[in-house]
C-alpha angles and dihedrals in degrees: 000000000000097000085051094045078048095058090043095052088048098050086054097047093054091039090050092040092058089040088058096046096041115005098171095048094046098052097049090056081065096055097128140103141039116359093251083063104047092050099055080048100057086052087064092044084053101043102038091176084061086051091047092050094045087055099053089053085049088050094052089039089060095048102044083048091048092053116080124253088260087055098039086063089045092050086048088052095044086045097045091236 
């Protein structure tokens, strides 16, 4: 379970990461699938500042998955969460 929350969390990280750098660039490779997707895509594509915030969230999101459960606590604590 930990390998698989590890390559999770780094899928996020490198995903969020590209979203934050180029976030218009990033989403419209993902302009595939069903049109509900590629709706909610083309908002991004519209509104990069929501992509880039997205992305951040997806950044955080990675890295709080890729630390173990003792340092997620010890993140919280640092954090005050």
């Amino acid at each position: 379970m930990k390998q698989m929350l590890d390559l999770f969390g780094m899928l996020l990280i490198g995903d969020g990461l590209l979203s934050v750098l180029h976030p218009r660039r990033h989403c419209l490779l993902w302009e595939v699938g069903p049109g509900p997707c590629r709706k909610v895509v083309d908002e991004f594509v519209e509104h990069p500042s929501a992509a880039r915030v997205a992305g951040a969230v997806e950044l955080l999101l990675g890295v709080w998955l890729a630390f173990g459960q003792e340092d997620r606590k010890a993140v919280m604590e640092r954090l005050g969460i």
